[in-house]
Backbone and ligand atoms as CSV (ligand in chain L), in Angstrom:
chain,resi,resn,atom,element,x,y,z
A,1,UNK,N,N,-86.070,229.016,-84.490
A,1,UNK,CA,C,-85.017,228.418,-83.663
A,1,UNK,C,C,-83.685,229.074,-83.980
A,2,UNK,N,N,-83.129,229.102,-82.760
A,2,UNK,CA,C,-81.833,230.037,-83.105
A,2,UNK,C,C,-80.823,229.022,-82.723
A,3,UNK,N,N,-80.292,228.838,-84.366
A,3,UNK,CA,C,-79.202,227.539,-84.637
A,3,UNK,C,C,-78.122,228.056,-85.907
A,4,UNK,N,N,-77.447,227.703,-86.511
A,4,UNK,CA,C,-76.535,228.940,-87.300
A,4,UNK,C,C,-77.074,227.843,-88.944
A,5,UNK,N,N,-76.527,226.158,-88.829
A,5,UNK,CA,C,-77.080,225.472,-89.509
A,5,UNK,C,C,-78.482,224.333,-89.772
A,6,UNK,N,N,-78.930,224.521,-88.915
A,6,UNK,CA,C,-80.499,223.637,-88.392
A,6,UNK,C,C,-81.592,224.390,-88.467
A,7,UNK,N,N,-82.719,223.812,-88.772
A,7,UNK,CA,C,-83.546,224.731,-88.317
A,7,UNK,C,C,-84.533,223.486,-87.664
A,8,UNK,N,N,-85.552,224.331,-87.012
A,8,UNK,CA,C,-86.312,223.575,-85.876
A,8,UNK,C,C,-86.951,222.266,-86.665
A,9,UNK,N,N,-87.718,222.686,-88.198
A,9,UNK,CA,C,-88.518,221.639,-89.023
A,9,UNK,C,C,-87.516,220.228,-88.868
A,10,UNK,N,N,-86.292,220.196,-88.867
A,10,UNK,CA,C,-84.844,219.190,-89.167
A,10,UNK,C,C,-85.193,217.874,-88.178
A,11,UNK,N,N,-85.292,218.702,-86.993
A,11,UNK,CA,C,-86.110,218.388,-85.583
A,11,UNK,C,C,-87.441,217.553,-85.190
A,12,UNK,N,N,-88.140,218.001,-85.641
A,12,UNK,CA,C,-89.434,217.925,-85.373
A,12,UNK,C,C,-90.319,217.111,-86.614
A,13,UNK,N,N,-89.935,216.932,-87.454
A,13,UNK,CA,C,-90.796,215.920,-88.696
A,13,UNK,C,C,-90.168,214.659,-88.544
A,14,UNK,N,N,-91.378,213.889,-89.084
A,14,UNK,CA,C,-91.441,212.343,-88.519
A,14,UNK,C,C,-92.249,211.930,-89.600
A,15,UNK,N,N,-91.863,211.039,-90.736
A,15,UNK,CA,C,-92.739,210.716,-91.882
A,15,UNK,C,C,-93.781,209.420,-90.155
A,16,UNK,N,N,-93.025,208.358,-89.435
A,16,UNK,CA,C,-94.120,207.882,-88.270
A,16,UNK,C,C,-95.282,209.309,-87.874
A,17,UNK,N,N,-94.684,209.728,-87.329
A,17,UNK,CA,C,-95.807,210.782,-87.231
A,17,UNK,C,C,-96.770,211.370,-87.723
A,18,UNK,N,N,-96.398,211.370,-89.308
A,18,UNK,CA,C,-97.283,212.141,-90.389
A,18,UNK,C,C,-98.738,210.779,-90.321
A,19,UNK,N,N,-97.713,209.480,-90.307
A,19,UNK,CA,C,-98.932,208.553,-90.747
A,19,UNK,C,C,-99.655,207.998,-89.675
A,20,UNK,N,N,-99.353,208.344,-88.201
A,20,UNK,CA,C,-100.001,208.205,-86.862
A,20,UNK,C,C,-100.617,209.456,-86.934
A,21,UNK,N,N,-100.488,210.088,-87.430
A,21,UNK,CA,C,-101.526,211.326,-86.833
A,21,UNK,C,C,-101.197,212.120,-85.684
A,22,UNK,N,N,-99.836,212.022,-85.176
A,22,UNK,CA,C,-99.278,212.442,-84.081
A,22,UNK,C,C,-98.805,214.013,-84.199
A,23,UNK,N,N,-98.833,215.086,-83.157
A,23,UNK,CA,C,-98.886,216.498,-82.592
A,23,UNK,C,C,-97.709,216.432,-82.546
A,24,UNK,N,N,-96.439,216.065,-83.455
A,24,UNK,CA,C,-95.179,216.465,-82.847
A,24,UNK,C,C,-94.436,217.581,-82.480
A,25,UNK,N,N,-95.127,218.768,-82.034
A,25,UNK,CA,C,-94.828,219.815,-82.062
A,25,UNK,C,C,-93.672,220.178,-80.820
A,26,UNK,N,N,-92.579,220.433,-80.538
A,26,UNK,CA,C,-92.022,220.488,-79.073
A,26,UNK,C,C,-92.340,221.801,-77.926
A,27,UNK,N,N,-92.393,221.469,-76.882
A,27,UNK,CA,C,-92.573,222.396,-75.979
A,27,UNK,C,C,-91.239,223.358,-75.956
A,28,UNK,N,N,-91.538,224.504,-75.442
A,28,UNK,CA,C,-90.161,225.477,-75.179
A,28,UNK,C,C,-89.050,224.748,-74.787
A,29,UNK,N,N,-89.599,223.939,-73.725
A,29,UNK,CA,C,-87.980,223.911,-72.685
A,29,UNK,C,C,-87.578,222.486,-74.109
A,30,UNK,N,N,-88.032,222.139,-74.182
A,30,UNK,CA,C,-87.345,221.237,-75.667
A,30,UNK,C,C,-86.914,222.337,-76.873
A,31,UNK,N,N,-87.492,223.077,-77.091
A,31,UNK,CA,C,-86.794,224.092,-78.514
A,31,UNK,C,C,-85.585,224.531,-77.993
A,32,UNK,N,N,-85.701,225.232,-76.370
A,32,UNK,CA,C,-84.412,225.439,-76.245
A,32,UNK,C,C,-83.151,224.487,-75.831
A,33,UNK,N,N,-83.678,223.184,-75.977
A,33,UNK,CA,C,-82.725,222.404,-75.756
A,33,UNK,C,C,-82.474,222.065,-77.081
A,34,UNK,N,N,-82.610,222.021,-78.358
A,34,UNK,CA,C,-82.101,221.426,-79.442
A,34,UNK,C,C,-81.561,222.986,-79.706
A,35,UNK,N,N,-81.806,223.885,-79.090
A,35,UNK,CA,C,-80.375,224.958,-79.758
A,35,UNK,C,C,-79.199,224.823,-78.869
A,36,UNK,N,N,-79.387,224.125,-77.983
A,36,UNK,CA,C,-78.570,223.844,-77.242
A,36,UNK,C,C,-77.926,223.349,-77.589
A,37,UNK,N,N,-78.400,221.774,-78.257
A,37,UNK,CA,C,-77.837,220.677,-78.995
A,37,UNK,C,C,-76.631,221.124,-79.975
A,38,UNK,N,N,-77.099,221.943,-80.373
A,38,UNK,CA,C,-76.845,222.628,-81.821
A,38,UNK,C,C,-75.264,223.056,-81.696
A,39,UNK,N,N,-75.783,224.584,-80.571
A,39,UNK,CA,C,-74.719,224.784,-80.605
A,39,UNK,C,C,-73.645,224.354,-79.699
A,40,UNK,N,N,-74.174,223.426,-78.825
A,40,UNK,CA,C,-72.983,222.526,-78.423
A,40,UNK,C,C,-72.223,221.167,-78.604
A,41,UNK,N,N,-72.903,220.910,-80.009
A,41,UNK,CA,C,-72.647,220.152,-81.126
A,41,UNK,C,C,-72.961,219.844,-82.242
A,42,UNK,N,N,-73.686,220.246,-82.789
A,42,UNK,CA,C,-74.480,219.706,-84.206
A,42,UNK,C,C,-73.713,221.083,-85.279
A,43,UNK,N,N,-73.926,222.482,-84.533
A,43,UNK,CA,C,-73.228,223.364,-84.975
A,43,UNK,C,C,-71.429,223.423,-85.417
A,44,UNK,N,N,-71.207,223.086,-84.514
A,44,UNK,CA,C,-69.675,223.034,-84.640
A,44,UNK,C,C,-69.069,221.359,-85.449
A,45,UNK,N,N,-69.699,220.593,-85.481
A,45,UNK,CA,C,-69.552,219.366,-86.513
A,45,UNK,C,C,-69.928,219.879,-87.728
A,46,UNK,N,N,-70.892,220.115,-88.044
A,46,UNK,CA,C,-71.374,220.830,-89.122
A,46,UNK,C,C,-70.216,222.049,-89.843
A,47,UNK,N,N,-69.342,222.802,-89.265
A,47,UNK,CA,C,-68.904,223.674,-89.612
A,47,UNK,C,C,-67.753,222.807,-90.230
A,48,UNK,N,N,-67.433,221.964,-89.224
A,48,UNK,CA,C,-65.718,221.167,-89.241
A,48,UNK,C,C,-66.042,220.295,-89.970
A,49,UNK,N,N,-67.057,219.899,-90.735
A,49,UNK,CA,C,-66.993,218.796,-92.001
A,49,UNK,C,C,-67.687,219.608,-93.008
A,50,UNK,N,N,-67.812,220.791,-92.790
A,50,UNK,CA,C,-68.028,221.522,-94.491
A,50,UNK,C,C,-69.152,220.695,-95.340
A,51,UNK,N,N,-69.971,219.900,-94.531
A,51,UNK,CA,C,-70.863,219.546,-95.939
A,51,UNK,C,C,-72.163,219.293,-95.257
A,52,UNK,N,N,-73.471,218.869,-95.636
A,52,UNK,CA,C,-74.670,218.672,-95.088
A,52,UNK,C,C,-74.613,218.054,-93.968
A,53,UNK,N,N,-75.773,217.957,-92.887
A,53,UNK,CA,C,-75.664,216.945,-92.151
A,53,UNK,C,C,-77.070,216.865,-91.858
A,54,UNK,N,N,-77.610,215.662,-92.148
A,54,UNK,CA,C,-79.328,215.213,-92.443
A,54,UNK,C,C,-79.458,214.522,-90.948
A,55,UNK,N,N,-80.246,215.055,-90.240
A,55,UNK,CA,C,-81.232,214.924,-89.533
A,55,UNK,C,C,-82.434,214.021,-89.264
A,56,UNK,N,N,-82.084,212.456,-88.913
A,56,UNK,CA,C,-83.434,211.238,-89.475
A,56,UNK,C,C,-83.942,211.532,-88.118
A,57,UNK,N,N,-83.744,211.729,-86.859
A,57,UNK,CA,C,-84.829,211.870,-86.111
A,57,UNK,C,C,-84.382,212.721,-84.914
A,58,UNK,N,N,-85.132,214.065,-84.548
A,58,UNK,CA,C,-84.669,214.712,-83.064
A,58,UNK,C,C,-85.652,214.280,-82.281
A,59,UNK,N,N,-86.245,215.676,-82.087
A,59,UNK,CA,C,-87.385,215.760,-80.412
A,59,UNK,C,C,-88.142,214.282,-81.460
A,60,UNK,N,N,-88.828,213.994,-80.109
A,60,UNK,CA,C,-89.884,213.367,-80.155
A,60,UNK,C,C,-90.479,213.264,-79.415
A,61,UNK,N,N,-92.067,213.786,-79.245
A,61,UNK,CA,C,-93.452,213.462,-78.317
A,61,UNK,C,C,-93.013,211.582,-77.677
A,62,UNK,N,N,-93.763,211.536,-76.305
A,62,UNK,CA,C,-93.714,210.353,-75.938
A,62,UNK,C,C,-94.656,209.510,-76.650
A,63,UNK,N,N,-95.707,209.856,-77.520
A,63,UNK,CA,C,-96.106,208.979,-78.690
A,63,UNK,C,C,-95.571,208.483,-79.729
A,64,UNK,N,N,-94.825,209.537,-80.426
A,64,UNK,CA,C,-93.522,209.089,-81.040
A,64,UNK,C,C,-92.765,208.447,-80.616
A,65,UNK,N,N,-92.225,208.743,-79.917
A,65,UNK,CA,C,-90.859,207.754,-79.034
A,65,UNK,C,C,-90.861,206.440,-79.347
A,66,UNK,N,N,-92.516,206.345,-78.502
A,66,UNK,CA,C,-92.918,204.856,-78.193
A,66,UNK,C,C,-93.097,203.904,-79.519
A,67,UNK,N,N,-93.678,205.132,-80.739
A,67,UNK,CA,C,-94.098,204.435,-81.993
A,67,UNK,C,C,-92.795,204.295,-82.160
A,68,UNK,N,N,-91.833,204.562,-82.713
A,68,UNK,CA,C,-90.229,203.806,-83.516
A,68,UNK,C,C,-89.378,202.939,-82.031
A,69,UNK,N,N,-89.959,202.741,-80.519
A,69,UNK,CA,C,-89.311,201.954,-80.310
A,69,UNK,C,C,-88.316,202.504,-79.400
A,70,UNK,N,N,-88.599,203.754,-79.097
A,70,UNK,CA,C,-87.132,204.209,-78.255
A,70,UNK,C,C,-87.239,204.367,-76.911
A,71,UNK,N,N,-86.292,204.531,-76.339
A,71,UNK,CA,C,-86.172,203.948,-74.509
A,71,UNK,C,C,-87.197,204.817,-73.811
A,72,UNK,N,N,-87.596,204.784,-72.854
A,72,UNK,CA,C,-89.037,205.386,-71.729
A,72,UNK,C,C,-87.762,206.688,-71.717
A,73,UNK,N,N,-86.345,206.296,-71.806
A,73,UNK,CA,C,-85.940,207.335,-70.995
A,73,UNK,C,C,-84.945,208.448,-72.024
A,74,UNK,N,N,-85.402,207.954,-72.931
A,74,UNK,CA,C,-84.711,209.080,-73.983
A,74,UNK,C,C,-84.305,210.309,-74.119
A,75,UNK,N,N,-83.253,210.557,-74.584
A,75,UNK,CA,C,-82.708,211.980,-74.417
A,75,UNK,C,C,-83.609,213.092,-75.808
A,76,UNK,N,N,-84.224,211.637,-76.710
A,76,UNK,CA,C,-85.102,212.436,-77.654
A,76,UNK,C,C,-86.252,213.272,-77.137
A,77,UNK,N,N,-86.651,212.576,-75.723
A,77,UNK,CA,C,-87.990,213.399,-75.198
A,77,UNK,C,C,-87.598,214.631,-74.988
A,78,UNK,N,N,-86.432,214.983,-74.750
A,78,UNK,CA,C,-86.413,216.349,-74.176
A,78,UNK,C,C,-85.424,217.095,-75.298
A,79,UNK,N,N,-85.419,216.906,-76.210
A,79,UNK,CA,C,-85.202,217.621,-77.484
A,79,UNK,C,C,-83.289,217.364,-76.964
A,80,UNK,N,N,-82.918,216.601,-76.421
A,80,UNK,CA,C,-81.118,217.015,-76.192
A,80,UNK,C,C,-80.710,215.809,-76.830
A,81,UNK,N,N,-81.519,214.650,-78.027
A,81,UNK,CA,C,-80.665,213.983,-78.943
A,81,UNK,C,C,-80.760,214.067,-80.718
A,82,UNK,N,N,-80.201,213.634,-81.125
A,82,UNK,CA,C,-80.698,213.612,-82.356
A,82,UNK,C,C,-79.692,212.603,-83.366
A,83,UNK,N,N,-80.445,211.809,-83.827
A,83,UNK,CA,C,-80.038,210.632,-84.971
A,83,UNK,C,C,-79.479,211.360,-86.186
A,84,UNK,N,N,-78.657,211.366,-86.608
A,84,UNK,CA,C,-77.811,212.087,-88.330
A,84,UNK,C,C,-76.726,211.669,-88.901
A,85,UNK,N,N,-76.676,211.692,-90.139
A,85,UNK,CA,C,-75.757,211.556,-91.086
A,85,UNK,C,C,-75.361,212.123,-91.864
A,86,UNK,N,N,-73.741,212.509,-92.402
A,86,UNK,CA,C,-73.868,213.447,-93.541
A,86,UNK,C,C,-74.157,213.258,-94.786
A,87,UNK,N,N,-74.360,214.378,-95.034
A,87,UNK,CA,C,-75.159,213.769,-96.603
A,87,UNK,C,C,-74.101,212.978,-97.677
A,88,UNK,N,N,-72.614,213.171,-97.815
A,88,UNK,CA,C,-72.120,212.380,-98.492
A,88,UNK,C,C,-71.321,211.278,-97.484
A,89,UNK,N,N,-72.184,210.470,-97.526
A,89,UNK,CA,C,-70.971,209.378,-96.554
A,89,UNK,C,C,-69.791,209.002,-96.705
A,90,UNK,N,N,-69.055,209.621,-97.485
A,90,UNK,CA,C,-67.656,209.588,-97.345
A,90,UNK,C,C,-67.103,210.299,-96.411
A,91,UNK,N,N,-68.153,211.026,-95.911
A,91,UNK,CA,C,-67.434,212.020,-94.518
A,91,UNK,C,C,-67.815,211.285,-93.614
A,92,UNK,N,N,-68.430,209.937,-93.469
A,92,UNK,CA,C,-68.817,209.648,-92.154
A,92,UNK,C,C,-67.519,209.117,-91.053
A,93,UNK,N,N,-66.091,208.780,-92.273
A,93,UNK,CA,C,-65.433,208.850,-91.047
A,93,UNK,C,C,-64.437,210.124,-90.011
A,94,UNK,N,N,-64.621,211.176,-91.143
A,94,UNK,CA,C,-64.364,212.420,-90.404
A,94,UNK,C,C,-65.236,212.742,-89.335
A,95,UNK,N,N,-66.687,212.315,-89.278
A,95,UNK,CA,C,-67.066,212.908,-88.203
A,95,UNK,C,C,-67.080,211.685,-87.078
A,96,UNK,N,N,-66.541,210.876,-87.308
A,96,UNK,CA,C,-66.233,209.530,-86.068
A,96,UNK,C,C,-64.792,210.153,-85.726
A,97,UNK,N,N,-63.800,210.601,-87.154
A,97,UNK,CA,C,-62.623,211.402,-86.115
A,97,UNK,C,C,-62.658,212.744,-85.467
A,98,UNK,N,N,-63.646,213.902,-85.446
A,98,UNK,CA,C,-64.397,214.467,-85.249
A,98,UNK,C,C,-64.037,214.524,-83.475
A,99,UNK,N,N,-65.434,213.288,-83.279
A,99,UNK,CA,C,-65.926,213.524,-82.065
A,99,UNK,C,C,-64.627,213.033,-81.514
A,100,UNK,N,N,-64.205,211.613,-81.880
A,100,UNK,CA,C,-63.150,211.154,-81.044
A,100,UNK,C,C,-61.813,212.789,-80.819
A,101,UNK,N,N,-61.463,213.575,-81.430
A,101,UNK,CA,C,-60.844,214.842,-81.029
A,101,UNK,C,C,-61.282,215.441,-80.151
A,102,UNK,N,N,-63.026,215.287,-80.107
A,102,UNK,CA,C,-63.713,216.384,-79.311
A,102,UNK,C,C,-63.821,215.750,-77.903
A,103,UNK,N,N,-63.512,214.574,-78.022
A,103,UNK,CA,C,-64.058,213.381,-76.261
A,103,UNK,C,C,-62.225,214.166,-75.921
A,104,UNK,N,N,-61.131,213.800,-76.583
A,104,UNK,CA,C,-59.882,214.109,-76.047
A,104,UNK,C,C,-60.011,215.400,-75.857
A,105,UNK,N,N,-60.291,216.768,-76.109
A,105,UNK,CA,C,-60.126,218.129,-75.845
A,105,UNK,C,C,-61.075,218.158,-75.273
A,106,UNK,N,N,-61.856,217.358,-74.689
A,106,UNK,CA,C,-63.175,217.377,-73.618
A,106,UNK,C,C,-62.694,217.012,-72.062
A,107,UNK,N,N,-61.851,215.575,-72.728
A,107,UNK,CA,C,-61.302,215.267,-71.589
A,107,UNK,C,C,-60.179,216.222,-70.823
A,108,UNK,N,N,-59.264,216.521,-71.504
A,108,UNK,CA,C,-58.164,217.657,-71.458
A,108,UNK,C,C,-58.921,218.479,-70.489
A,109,UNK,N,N,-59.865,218.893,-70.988
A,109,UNK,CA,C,-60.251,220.429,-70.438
A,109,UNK,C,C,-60.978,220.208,-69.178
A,110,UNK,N,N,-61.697,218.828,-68.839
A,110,UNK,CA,C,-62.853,218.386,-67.743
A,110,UNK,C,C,-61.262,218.222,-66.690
A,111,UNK,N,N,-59.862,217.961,-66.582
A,111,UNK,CA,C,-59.010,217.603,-65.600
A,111,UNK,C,C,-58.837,219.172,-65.853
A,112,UNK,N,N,-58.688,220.175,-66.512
A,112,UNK,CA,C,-58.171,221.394,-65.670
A,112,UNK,C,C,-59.427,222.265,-66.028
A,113,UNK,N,N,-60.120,222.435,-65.734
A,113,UNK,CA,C,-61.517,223.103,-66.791
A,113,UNK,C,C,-61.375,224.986,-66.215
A,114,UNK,N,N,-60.252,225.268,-65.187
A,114,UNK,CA,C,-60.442,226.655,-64.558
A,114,UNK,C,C,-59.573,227.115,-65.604
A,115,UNK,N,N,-58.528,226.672,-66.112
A,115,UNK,CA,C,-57.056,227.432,-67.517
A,115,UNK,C,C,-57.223,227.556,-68.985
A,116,UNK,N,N,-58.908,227.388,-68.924
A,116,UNK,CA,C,-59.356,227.855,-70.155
A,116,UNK,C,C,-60.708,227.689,-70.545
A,117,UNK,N,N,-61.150,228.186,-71.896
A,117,UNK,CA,C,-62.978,227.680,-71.851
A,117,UNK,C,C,-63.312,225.984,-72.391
A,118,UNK,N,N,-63.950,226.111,-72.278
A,118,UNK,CA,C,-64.478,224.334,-73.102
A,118,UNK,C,C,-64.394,224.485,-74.444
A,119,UNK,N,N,-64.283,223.330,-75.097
A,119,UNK,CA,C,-64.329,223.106,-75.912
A,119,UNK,C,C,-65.021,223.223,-76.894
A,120,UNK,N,N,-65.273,223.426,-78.437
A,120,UNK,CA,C,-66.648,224.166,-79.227
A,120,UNK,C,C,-67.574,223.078,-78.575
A,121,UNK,N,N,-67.416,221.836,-78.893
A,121,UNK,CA,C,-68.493,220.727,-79.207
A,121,UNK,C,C,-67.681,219.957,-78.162
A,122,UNK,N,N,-68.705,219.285,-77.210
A,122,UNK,CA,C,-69.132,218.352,-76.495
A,122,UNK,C,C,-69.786,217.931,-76.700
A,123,UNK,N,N,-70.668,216.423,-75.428
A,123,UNK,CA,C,-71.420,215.641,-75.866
A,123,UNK,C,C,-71.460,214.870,-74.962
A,124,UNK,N,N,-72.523,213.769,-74.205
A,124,UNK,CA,C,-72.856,213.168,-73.171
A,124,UNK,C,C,-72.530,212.227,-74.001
A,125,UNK,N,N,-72.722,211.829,-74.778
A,125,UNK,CA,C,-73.189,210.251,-75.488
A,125,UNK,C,C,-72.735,210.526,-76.707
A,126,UNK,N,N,-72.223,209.410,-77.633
A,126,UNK,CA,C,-72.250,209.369,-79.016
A,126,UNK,C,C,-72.319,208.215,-79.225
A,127,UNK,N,N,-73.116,207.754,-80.115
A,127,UNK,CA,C,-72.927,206.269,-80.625
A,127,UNK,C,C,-73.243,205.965,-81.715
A,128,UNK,N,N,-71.900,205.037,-82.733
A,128,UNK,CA,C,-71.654,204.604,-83.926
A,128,UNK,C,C,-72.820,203.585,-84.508
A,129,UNK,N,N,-73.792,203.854,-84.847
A,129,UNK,CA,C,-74.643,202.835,-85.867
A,129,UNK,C,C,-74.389,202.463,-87.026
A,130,UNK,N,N,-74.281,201.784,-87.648
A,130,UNK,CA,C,-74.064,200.927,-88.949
A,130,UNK,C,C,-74.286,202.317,-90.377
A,131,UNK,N,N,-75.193,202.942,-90.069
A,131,UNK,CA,C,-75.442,203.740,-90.991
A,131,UNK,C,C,-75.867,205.230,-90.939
A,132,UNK,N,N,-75.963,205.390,-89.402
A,132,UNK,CA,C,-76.202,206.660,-88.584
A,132,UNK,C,C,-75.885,206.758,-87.532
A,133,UNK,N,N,-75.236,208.688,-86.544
A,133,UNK,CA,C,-74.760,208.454,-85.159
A,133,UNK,C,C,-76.143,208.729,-84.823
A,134,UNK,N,N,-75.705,208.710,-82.838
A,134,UNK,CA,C,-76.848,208.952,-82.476
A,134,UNK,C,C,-75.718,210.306,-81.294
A,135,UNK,N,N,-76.122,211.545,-81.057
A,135,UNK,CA,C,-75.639,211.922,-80.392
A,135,UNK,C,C,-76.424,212.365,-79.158
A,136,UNK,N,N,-76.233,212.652,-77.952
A,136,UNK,CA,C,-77.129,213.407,-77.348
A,136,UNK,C,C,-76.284,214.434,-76.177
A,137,UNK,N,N,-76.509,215.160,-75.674
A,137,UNK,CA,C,-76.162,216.203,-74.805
A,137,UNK,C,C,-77.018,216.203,-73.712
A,138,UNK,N,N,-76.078,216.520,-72.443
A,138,UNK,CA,C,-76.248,216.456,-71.148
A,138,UNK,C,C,-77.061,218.395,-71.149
A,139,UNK,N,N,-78.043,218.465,-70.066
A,139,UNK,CA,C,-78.607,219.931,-70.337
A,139,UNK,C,C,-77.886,221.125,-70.274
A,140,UNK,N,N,-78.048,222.108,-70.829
A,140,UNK,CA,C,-76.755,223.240,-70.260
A,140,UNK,C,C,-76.615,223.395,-68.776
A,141,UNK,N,N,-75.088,223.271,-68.478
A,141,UNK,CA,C,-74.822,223.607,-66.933
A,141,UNK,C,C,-74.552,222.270,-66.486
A,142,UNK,N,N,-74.968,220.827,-67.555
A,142,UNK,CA,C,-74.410,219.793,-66.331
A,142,UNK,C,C,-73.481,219.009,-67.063
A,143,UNK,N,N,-72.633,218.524,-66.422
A,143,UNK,CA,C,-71.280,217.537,-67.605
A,143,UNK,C,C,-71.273,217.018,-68.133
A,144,UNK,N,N,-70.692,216.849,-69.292
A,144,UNK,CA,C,-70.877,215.992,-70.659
A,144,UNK,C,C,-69.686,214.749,-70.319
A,145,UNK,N,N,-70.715,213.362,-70.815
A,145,UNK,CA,C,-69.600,212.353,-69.938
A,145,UNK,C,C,-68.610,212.103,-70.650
A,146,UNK,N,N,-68.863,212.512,-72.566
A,146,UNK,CA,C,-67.816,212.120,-73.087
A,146,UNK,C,C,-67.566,210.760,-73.740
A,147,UNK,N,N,-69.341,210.073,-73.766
A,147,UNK,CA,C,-68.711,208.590,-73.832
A,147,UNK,C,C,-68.899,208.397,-75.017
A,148,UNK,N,N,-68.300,207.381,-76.065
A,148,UNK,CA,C,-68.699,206.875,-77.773
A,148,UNK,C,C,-68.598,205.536,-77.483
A,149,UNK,N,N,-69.933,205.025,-78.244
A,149,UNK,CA,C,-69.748,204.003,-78.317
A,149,UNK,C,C,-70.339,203.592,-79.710
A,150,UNK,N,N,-70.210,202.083,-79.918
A,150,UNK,CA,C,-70.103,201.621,-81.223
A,150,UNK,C,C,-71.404,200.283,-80.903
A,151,UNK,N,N,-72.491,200.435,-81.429
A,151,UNK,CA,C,-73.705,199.537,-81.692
A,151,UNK,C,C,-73.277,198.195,-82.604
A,152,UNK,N,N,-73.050,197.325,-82.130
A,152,UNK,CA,C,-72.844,196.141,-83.181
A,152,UNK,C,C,-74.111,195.433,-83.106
A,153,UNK,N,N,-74.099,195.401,-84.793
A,153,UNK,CA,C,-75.538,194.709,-85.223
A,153,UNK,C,C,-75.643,193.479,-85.345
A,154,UNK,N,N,-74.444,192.554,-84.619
A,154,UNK,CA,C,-74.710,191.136,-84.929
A,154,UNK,C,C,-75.267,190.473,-83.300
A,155,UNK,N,N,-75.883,190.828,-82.621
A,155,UNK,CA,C,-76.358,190.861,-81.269
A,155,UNK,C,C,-75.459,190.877,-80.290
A,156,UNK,N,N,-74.880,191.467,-80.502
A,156,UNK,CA,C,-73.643,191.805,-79.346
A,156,UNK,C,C,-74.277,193.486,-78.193
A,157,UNK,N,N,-74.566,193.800,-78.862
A,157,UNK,CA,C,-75.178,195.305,-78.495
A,157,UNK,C,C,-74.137,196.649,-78.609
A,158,UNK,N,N,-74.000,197.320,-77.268
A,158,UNK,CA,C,-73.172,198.120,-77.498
A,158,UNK,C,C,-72.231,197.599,-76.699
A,159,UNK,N,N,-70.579,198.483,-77.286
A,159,UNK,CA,C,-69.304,198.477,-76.929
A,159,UNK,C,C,-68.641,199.816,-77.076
A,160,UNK,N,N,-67.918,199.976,-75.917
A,160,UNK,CA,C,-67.056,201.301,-75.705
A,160,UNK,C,C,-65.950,200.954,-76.933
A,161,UNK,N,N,-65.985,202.435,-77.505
A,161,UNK,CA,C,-64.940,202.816,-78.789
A,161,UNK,C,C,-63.929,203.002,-78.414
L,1,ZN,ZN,ZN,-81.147,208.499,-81.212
């Protein structure tokens, strides 16, 4: 996989999987969407917080999916999300100020987008979990909406950041 800090294994292992017995292997048009991922965000976060960034779940087979619970319509099926944290969580709020820079120089650039290039890192989706984001990306070529939101775990669900 051609990624500068990821590599495809980051992606694709699933201790669920190991113990279902599940083929998580991804198809092309999924490999090339998590370099996609990568380098239209996972790469450039990674650079701008200087320290690890661990990987709890990308692609996932629709057997997988279904085993941990995740939506019919997931951006994991097609390799364009991925669940992570950095490895020292004291950076976790640099990379919440991070994206919030990257939604404003996203936005900036989506009202004049012809007076210059985009931005390193975009992003369709981001959302704040208690102990991990979840990010995902729109496919190359279609618009990133830009949205963050924040998962509250006391049954409230989600809320715009
Ligand atoms: Zn996720």
């Amino acid at each position: 996989m051609n990624a500068k800090y990821f590599s495809l294994l980051e992606f694709t292992r699933s201790v669920t999987a190991n113990i279902r017995g599940l083929d998580n292997t991804p198809p092309a048009d999924a490999v090339y969407n998590l370099e996609w991922l990568c380098r239209r965000f996972l790469d450039p976060l990674r650079e701008a917080i200087g320290g690890p960034v661990i990987i709890s779940s990308g692609y996932r087979c629709r057997d997988l999916n279904t085993a941990v619970g995740g939506s019919p319509t997931s951006y994991h099926l097609l390799g364009l999300a991925a669940d992570f944290h950095p490895l020292d969580p004291e950076r976790r709020d640099a990379v919440i100020a991070l994206v919030k820079e990257a939604k404003a120089a996203g936005e900036a650039w989506k009202a004049h987008p012809d007076t210059s290039a985009a931005p390193d890192m975009m992003f369709n989706q981001f959302i704040i979990y208690p102990t991990f984001f979840h990010v995902a990306v729109s496919p190359e070529g279609s618009a990133q909406k830009l949205q963050i939101l924040r998962y509250n775990g006391f049954g409230q669900g989600y809320q715009k950041d």
